[in-house]
C-alpha positions as CSV (number, residue, x, y, z in Angstrom):
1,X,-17.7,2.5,34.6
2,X,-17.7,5.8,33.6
3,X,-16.7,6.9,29.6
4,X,-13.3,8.8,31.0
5,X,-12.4,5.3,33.0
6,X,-13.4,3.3,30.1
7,X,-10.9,5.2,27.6
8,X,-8.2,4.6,30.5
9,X,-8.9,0.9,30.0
10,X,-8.8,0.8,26.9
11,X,-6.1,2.7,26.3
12,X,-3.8,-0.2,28.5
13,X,-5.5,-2.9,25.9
14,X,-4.5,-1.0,22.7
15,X,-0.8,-0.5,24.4
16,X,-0.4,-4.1,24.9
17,X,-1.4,-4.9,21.5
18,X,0.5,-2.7,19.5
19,X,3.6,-4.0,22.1
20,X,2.4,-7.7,21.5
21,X,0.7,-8.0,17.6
22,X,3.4,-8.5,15.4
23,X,6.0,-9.9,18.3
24,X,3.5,-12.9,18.6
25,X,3.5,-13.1,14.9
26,X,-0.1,-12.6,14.7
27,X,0.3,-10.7,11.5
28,X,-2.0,-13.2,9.4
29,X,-4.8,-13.3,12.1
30,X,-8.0,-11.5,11.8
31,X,-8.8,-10.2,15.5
32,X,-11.8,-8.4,16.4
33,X,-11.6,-7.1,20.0
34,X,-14.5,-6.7,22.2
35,X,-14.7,-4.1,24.9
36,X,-17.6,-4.7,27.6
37,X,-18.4,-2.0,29.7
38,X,-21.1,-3.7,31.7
39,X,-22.7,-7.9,32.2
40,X,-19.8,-9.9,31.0
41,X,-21.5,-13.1,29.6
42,X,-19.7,-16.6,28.3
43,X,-21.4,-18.6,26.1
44,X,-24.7,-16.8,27.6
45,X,-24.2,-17.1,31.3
46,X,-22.8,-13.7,33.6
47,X,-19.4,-14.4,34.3
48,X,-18.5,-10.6,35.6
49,X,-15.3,-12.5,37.3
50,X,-13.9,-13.1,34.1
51,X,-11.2,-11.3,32.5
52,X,-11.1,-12.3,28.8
53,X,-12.0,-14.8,26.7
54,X,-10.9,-15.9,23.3
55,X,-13.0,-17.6,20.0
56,X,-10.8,-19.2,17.7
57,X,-11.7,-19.7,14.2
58,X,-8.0,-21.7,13.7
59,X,-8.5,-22.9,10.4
60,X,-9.2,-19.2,8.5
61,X,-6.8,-17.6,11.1
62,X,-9.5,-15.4,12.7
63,X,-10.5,-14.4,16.4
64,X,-12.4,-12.6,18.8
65,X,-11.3,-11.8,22.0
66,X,-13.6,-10.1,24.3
67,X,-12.3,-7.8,27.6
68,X,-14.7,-7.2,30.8
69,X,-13.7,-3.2,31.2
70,X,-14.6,-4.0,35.0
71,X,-12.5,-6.6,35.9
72,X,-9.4,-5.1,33.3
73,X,-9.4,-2.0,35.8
74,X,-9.0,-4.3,38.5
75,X,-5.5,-5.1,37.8
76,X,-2.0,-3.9,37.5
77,X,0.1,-3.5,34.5
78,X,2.3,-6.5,34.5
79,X,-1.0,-8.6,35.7
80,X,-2.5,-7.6,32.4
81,X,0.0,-7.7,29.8
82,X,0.4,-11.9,30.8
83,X,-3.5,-11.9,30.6
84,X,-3.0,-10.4,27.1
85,X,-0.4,-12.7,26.2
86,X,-2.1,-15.5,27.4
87,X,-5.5,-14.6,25.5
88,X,-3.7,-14.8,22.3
89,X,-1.9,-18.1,22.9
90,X,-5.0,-19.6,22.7
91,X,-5.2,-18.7,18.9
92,X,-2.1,-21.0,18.7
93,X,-3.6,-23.8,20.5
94,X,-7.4,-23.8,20.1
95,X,-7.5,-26.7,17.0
96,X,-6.0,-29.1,19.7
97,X,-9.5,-29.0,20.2
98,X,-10.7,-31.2,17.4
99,X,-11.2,-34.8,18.3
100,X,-11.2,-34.3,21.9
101,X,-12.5,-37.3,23.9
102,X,-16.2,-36.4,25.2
103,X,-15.6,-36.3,28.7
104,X,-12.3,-35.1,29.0
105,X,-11.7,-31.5,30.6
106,X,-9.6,-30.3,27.8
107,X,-9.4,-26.9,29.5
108,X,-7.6,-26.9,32.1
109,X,-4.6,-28.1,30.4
110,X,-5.4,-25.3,27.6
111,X,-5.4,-22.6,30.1
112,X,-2.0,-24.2,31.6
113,X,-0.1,-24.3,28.4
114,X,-1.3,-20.7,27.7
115,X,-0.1,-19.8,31.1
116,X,3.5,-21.4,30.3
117,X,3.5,-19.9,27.2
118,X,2.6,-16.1,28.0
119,X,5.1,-16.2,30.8
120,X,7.7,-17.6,28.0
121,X,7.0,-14.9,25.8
122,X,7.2,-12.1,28.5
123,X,10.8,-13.8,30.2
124,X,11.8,-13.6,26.7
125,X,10.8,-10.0,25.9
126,X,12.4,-8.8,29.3
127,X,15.8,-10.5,29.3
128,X,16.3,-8.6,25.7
129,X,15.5,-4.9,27.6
């Protein structure tokens, strides 16, 4: 990814937050965003077919939320403004976490209820335009 198409990319992120921030009410979080231009790692392993991922430090209200430049160029508009959405719902549900059963595949269900809840959000925003 050249420096021109990374700008482009970026440019899409930083429209989509200052759309979603404060809508979310987010306005008490401390989110650093990461922008990865090249090997797109999760928790230390290549993942370059992932999207995003989000860290959650729930009880101090503070996140990071890392973007793989690659794979954000891959998609359309309205593809990436629910992957943005969805990102940030895990803030909301990440201290479900605590006390999980060992054993139990807590994620899936995360990334469902995210789903729900970014498409929720964006219904919501669209019927008011």
């Amino acid at each position: 990814m050249t420096d021109a198409e990374y700008r482009v990319q970026k440019k899409r992120l930083d429209a989509l937050r200052k759309r979603w921030y404060f809508r979310l009410g987010l306005g008490w979080w401390k989110i650093t965003y990461r922008y990865v231009k090249d090997e797109f790692t999760v928790d230390g392993h290549l993942e370059p077919g992932t999207l995003a991922t989000c860290e959650a430090d729930w009880q101090y209200l503070k996140a990071r939320i890392d973007w793989n430049m690659l794979r954000v160029a891959d998609h359309d508009d309205d593809y990436l403004e629910e992957a943005f959405v969805h990102e940030h719902m895990h803030l909301f549900v990440d201290e479900l976490r605590e006390g999980v059963e060992p054993g139990f595949d807590h994620l899936v269900h995360e990334e469902r209820v995210c789903t729900q809840l970014a498409r929720a959000f964006i219904w919501t925003r669209q019927a008011k335009n």
